[in-house]
Backbone as numpy.savetxt, mean C-alpha at the origin, in Angstrom:
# Nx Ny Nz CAx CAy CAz Cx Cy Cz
15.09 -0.72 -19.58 14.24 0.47 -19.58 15.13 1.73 -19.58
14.73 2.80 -20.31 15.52 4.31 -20.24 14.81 5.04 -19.93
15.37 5.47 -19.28 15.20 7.46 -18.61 14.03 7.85 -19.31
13.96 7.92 -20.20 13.08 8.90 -21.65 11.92 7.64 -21.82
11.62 6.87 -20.71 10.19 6.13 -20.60 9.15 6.63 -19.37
8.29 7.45 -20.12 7.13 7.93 -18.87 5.90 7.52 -18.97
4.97 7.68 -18.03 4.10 7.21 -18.14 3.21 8.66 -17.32
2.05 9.36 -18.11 1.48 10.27 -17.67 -0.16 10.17 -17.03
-0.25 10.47 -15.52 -1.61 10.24 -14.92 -2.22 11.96 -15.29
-3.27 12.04 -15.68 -4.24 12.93 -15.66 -5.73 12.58 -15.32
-6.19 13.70 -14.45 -7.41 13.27 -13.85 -7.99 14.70 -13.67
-9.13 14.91 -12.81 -10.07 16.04 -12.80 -10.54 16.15 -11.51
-9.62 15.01 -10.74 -9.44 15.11 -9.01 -7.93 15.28 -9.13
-7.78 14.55 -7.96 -6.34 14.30 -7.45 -5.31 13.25 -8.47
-6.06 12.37 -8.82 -6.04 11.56 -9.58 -4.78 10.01 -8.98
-5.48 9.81 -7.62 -4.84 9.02 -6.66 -5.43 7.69 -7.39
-6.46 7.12 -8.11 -6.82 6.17 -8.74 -6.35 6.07 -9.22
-5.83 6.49 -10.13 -5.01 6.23 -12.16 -3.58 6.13 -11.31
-3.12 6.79 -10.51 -1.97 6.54 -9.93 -1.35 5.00 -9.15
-2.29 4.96 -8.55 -2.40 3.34 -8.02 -2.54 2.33 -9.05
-2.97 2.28 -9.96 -3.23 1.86 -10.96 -2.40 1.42 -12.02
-1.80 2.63 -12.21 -0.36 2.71 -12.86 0.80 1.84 -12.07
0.93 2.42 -10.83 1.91 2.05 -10.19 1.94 -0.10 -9.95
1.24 -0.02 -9.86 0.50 -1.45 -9.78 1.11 -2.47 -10.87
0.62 -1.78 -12.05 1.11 -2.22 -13.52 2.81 -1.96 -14.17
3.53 -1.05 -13.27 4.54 -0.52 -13.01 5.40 -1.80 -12.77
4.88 -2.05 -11.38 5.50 -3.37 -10.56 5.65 -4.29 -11.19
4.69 -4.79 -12.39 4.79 -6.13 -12.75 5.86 -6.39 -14.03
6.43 -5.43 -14.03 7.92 -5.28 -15.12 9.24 -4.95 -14.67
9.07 -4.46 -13.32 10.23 -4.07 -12.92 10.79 -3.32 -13.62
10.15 -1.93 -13.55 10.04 -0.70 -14.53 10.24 0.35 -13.65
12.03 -0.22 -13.03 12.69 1.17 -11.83 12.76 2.45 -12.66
13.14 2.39 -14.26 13.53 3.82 -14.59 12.24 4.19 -15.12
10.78 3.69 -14.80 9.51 4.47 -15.48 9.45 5.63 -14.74
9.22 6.59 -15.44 9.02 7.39 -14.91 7.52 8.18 -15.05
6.96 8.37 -13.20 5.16 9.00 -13.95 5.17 10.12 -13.08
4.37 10.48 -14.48 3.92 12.28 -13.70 2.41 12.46 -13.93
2.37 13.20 -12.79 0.50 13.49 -12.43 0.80 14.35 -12.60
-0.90 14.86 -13.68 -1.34 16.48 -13.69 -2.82 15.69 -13.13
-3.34 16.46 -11.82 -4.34 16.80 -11.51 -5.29 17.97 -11.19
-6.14 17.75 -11.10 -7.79 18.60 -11.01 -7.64 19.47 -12.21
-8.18 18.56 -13.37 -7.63 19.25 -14.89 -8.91 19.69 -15.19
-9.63 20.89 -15.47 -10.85 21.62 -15.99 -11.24 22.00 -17.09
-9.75 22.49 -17.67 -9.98 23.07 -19.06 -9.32 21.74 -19.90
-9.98 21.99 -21.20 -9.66 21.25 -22.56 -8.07 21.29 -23.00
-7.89 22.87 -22.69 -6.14 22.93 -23.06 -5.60 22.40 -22.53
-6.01 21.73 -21.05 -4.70 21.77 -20.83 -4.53 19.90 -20.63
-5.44 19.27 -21.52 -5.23 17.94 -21.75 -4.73 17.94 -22.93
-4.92 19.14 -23.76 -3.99 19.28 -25.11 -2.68 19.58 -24.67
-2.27 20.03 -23.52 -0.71 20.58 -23.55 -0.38 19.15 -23.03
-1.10 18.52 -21.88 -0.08 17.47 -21.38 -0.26 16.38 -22.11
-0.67 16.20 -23.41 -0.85 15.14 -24.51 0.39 15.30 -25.43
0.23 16.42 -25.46 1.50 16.92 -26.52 3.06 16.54 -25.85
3.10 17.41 -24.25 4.23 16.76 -23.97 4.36 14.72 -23.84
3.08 14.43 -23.59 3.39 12.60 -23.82 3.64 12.27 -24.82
3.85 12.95 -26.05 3.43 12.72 -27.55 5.28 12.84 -27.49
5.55 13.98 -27.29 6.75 14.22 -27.41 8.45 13.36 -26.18
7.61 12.79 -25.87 8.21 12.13 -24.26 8.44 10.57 -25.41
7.26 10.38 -25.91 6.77 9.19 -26.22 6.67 7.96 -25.44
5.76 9.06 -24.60 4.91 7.81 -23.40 3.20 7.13 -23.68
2.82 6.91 -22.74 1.16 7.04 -22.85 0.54 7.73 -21.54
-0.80 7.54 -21.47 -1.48 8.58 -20.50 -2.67 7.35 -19.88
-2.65 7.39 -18.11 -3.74 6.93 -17.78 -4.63 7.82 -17.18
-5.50 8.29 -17.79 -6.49 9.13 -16.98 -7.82 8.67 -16.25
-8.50 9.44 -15.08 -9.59 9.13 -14.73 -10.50 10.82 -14.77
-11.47 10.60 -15.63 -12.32 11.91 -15.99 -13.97 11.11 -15.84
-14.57 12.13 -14.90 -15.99 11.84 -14.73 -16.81 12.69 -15.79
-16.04 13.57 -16.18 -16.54 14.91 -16.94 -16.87 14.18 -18.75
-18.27 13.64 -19.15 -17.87 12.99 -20.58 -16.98 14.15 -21.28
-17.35 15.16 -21.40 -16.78 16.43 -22.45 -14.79 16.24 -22.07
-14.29 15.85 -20.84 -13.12 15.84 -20.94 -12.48 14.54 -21.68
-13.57 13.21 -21.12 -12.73 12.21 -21.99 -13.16 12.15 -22.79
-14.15 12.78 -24.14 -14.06 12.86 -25.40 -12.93 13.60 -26.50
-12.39 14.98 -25.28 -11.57 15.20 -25.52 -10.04 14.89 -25.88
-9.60 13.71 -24.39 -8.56 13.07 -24.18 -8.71 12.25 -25.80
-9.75 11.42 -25.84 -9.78 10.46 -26.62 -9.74 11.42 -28.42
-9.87 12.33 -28.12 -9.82 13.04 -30.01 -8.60 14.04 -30.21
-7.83 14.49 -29.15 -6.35 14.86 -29.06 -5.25 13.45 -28.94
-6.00 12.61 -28.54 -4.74 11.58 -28.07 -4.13 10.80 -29.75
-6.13 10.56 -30.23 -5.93 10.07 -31.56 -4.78 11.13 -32.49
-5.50 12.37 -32.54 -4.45 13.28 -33.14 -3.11 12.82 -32.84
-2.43 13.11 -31.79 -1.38 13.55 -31.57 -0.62 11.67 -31.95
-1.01 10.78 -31.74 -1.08 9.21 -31.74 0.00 9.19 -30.61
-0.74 9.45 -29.69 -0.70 8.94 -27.81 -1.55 8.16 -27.01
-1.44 7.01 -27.03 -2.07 5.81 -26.60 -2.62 6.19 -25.09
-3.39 6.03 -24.66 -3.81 6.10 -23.64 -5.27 5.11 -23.16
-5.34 5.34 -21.90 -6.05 4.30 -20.77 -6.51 4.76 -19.83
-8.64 4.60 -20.36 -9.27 5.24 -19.68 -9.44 4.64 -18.03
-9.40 4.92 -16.94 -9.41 3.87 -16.35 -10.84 3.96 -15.42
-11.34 5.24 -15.53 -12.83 4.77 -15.06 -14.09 4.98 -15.72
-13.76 5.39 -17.09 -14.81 5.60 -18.42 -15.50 4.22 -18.46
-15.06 3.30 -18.46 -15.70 2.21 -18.95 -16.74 1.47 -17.76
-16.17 1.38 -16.75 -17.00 1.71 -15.18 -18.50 2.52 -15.10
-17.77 3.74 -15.43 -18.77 4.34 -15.58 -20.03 4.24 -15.92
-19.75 3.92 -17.52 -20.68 3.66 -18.48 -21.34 2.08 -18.39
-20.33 0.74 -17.74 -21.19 -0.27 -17.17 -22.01 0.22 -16.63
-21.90 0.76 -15.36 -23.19 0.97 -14.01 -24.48 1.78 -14.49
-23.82 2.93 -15.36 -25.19 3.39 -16.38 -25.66 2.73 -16.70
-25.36 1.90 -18.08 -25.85 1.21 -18.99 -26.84 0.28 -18.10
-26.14 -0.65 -17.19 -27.00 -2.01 -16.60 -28.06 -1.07 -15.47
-27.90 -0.37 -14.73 -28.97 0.25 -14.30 -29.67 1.06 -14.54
-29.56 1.96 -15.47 -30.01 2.92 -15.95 -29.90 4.20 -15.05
-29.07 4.49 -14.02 -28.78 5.87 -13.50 -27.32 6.52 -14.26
-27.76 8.01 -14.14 -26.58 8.89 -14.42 -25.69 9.09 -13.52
-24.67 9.01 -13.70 -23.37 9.33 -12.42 -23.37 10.90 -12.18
-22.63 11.29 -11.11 -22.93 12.92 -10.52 -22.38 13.32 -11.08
-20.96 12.91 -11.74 -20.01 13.45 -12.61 -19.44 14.68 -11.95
-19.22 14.60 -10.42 -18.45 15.22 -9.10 -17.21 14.59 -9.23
-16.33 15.56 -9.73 -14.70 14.42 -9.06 -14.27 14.40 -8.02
-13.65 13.28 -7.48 -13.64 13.89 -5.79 -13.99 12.94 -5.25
-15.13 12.71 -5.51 -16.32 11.63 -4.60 -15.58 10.93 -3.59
-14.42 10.07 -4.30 -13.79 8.95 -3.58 -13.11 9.56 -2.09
-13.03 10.63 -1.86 -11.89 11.70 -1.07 -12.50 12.23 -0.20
-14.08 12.02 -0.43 -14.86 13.07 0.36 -14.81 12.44 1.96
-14.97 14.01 3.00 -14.88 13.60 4.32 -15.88 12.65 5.20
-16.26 11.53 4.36 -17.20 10.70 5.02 -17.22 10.17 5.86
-17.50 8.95 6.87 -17.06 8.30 7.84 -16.42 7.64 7.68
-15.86 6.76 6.21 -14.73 6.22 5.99 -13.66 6.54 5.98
-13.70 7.98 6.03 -12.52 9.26 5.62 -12.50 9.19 7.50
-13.16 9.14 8.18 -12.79 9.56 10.23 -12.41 7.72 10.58
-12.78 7.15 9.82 -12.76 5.85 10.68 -10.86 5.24 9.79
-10.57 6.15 9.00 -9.55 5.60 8.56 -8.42 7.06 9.22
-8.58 7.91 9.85 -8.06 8.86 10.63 -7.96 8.35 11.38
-8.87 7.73 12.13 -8.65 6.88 13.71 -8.23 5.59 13.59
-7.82 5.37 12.31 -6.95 3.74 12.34 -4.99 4.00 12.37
-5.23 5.18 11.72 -3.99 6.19 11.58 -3.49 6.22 12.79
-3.99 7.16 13.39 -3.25 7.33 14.95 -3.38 6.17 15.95
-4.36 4.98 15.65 -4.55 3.99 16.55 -2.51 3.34 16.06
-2.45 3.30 14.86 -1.60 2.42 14.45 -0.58 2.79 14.82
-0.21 4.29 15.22 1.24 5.14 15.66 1.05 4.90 16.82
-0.05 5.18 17.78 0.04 4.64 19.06 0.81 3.95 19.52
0.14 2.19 19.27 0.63 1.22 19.45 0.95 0.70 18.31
2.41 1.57 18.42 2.99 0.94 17.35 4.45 0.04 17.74
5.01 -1.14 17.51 6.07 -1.53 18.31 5.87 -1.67 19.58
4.84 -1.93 20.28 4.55 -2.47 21.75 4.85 -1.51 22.71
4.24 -0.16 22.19 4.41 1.04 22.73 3.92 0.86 24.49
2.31 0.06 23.81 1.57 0.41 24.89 0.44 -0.94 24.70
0.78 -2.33 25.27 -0.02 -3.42 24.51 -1.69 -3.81 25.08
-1.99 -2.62 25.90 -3.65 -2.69 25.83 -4.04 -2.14 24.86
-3.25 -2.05 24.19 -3.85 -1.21 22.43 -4.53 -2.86 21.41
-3.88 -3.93 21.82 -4.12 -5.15 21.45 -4.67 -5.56 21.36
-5.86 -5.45 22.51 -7.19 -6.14 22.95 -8.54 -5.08 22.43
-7.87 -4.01 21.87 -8.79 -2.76 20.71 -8.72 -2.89 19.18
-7.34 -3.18 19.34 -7.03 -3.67 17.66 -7.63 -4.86 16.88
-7.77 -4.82 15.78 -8.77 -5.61 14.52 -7.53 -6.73 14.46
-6.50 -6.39 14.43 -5.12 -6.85 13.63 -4.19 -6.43 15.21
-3.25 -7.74 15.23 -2.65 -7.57 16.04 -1.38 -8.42 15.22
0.00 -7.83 14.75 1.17 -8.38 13.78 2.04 -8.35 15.03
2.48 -9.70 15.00 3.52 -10.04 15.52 4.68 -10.71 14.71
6.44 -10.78 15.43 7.34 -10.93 14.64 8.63 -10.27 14.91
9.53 -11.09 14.58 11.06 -10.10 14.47 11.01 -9.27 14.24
11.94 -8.22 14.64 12.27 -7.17 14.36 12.86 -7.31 12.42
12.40 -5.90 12.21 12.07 -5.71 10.64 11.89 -6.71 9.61
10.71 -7.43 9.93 9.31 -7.83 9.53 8.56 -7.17 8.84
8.76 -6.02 8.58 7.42 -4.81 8.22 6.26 -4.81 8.74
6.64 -4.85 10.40 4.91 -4.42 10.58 4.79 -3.38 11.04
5.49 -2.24 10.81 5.36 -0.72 11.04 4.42 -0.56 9.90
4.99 -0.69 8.57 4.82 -0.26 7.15 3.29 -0.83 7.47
3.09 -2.19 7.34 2.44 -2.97 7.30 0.88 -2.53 8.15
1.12 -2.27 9.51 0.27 -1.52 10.25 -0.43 0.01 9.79
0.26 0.72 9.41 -0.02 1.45 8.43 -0.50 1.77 7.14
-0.44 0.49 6.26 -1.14 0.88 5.16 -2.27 0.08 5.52
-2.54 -0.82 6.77 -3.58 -1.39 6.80 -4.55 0.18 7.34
-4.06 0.39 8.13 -4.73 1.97 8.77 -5.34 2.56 7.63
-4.87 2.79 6.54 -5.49 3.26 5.37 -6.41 2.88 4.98
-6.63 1.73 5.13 -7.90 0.75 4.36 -9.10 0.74 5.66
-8.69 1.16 7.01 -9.52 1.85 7.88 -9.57 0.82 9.17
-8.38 -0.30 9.10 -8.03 -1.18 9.74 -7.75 -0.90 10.86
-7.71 -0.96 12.22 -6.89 -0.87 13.44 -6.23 -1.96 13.90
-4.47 -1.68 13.70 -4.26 -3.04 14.08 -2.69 -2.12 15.02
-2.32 -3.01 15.59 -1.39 -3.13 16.70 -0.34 -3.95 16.29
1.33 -3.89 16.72 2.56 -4.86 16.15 3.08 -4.85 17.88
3.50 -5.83 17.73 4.41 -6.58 18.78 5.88 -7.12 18.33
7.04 -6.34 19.13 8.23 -7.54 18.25 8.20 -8.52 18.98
9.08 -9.61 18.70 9.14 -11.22 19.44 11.03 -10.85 19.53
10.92 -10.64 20.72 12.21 -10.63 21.18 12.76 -11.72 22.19
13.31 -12.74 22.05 13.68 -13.94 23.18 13.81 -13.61 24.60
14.48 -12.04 24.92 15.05 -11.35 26.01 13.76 -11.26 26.67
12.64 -10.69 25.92 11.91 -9.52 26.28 10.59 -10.83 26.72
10.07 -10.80 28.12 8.46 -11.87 28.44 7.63 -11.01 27.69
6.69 -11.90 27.10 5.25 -11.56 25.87 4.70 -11.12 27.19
3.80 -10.00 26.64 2.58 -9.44 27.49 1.37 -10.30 27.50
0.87 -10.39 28.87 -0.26 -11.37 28.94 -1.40 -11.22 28.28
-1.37 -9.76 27.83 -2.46 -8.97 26.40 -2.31 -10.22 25.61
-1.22 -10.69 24.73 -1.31 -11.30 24.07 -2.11 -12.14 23.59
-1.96 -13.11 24.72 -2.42 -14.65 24.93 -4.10 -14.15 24.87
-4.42 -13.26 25.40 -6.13 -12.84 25.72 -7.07 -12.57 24.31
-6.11 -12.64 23.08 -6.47 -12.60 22.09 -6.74 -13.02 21.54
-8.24 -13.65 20.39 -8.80 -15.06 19.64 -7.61 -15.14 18.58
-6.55 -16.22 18.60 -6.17 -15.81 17.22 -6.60 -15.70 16.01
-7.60 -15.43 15.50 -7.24 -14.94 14.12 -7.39 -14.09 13.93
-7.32 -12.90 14.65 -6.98 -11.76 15.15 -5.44 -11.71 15.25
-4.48 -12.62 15.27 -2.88 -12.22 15.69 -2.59 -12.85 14.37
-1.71 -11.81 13.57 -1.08 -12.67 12.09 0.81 -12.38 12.43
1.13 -13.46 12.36 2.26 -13.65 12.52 3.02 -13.50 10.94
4.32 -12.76 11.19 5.24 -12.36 9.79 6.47 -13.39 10.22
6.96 -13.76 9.09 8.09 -14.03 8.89 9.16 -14.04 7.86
10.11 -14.37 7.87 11.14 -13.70 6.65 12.52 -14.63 6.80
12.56 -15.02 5.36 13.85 -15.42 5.09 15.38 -14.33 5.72
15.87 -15.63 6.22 16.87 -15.01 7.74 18.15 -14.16 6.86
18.34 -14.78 5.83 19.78 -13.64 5.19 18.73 -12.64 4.22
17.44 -12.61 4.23 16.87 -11.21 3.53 17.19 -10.43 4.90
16.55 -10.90 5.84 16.34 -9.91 7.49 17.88 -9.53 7.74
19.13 -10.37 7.57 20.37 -9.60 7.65 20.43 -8.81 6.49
20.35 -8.51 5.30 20.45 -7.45 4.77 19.88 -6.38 5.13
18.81 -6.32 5.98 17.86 -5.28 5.89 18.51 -4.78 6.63
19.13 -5.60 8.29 19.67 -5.39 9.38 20.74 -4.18 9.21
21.78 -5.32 7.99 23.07 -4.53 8.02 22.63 -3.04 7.39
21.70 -3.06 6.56 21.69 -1.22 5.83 20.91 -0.68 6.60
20.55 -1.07 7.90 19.42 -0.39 9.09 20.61 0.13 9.99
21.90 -0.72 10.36 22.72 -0.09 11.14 24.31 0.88 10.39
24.23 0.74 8.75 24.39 1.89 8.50 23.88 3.03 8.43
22.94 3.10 8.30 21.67 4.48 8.39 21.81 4.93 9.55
21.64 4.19 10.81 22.01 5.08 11.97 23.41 5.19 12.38
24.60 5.16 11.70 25.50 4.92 11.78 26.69 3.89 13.14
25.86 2.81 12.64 26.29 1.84 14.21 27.29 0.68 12.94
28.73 0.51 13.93 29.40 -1.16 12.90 28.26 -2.26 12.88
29.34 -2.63 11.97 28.30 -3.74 11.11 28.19 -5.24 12.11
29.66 -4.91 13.55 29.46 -6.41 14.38 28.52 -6.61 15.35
27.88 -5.35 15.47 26.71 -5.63 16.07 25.82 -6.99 16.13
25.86 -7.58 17.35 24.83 -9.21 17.11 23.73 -8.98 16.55
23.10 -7.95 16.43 21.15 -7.26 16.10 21.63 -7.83 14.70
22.42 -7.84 13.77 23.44 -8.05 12.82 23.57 -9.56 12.09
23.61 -10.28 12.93 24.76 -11.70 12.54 23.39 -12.66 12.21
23.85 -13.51 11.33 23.08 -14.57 10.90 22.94 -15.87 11.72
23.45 -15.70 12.47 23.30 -17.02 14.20 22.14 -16.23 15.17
22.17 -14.81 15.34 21.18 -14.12 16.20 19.91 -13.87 15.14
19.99 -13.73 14.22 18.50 -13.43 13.45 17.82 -14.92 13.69
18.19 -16.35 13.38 17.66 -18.09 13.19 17.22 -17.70 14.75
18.21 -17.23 15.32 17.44 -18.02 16.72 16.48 -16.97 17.17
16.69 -15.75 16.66 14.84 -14.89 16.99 13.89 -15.71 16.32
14.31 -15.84 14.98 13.31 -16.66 14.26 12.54 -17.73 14.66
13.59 -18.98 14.88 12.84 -20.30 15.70 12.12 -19.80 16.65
12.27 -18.30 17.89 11.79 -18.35 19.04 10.65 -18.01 18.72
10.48 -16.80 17.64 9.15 -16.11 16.68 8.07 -17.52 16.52
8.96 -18.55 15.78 8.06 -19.41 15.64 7.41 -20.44 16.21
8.18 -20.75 17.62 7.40 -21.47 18.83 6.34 -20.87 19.24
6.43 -19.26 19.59 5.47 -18.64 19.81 4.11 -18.46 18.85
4.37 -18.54 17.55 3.01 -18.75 16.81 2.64 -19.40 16.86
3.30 -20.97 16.99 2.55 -22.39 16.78 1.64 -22.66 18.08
2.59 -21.61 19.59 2.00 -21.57 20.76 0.67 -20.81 20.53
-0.09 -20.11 19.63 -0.58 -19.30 19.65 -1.94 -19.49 18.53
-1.32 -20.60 18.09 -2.48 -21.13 16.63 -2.46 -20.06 15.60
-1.89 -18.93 15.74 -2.18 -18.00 14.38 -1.99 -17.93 13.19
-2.62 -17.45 12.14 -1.90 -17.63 10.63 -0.22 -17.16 10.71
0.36 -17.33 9.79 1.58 -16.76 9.95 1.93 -16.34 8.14
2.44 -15.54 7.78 2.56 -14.84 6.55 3.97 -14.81 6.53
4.96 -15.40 5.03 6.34 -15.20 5.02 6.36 -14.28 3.56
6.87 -13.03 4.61 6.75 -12.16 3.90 8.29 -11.48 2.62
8.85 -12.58 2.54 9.73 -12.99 1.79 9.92 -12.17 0.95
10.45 -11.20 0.47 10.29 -10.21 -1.30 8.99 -10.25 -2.11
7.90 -9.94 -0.37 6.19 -9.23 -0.67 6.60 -7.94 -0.76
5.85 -7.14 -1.56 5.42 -5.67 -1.50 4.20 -5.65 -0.14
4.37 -4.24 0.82 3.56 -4.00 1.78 2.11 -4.29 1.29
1.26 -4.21 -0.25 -0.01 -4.55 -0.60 0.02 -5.38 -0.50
0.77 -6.30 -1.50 0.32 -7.95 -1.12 0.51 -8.42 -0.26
0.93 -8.15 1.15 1.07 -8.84 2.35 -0.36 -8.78 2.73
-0.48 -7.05 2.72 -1.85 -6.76 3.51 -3.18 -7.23 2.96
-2.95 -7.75 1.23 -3.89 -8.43 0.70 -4.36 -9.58 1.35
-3.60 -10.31 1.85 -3.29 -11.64 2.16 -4.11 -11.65 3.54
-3.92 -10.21 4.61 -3.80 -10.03 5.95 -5.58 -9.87 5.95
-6.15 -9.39 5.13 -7.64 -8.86 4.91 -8.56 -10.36 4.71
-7.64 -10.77 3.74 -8.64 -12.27 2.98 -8.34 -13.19 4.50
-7.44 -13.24 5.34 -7.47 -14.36 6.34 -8.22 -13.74 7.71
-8.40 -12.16 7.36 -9.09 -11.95 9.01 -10.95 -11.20 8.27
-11.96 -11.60 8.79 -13.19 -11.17 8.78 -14.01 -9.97 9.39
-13.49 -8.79 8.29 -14.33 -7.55 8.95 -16.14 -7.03 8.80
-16.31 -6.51 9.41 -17.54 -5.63 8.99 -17.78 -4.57 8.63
């Protein structure tokens, strides 16, 4: 892949859909040098003619999401002009749910963003998740939806967090051999507790570029491939003690873990 490969989101919101979207489709090529640029909350006609022209000239394509028909008739009769491929990504949506029911859409962009109760109940999964985050404070445990347990850098910071997004409340625990489990724990149904795990020389790599970043040597035991196996085995007595699913989160991206974390636990 080269430098001079982009890929352009335009939308008439924020255009956080076509972005996810993209990025998604991104992943499945291992397309480090793609490069994408968002133009959002686009109103006027020109200015899907200017950022067509620069894709034209980039020689990329364009994923847009437009509720507005008059904008994606537009996209679609500049794109032909200019011959810039592009991908409607909620035109066709659209026009299903019309078509089979017969209602008109509000053709409001935005909608998805608006301050609803999904928008407060995913605020309060946010700060539930910084809370108790890392066994800050483990009566947060017996509140939490999701309770991730596991070695240290596991990803269940990351992990706790993008579940928060999806409006999840969940809580992380590390499994440290030193450290006695809180009796919170045990008080928990498991399938409510999802256990992570990770191939032991991925977790020393992560280790060793975690204690250059804070600038600590590399002989640190937190470090060595004899101290990561034996957190590990101890990680894993404790799950089997515990009946919980357990997820090896091996060279997962933070979505597909949390994909995984949703389909094995039952919300409302």
């Amino acid at each position: 892949m080269t430098e001079q490969q982009q890929l352009f989101i335009c939308s008439d919101s924020i255009g956080e859909t076509a972005d996810a979207v993209a990025r998604a489709t991104v992943r499945q090529f291992n397309s480090e040098q793609m490069r994408i640029k968002r133009y959002g909350h686009i109103s006027q006609q020109s200015e899907i003619v200017q950022m067509l022209q620069e894709a034209a000239a980039a020689g990329g394509f364009v994923a847009y999401t437009f509720v507005q028909p008059e904008l994606r008739e537009t996209m679609k009769n500049e794109a032909q002009r200019l011959g810039v491929r592009t991908v409607d990504i909620m035109g066709p949506m659209l026009e299903a749910y019309s078509e089979t029911y017969g209602h008109l859409p509000k053709r409001k962009p935005g909608l998805l963003h608006e301050m609803d109760a999904d928008y407060f109940r995913r605020v309060d999964a946010i700060e539930f998740a910084v809370k108790y985050d890392d066994g800050k404070d483990n009566r947060g445990m017996l509140q939490a939806e999701v309770v991730l347990i596991g070695v240290s850098r596991t990803s269940k910071t990351p992990l706790s967090i993008y579940l928060a997004h999806k409006g999840i409340k969940s809580a992380n625990l590390p499994i440290i051999p030193e450290i006695k489990l809180p009796p919170e724990l045990f008080k928990i149904p498991s399938k409510r507790i999802i256990g992570l795990t990770m191939d032991a020389n991925q977790i020393l790599q992560i280790r060793l570029e975690r204690l250059k970043a804070v600038g600590l040597p590399d002989g640190s035991q937190y470090a060595t491939f004899r101290r990561i196996q034996e957190e590990l085995d101890y990680a894993e007595s404790i799950m089997k003690q515990l009946g919980c699913p357990v997820i090896n989160v091996t060279n997962k991206a933070i979505e597909e873990t949390a994909g995984i974390i949703l389909d094995l636990v039952s919300f409302r």
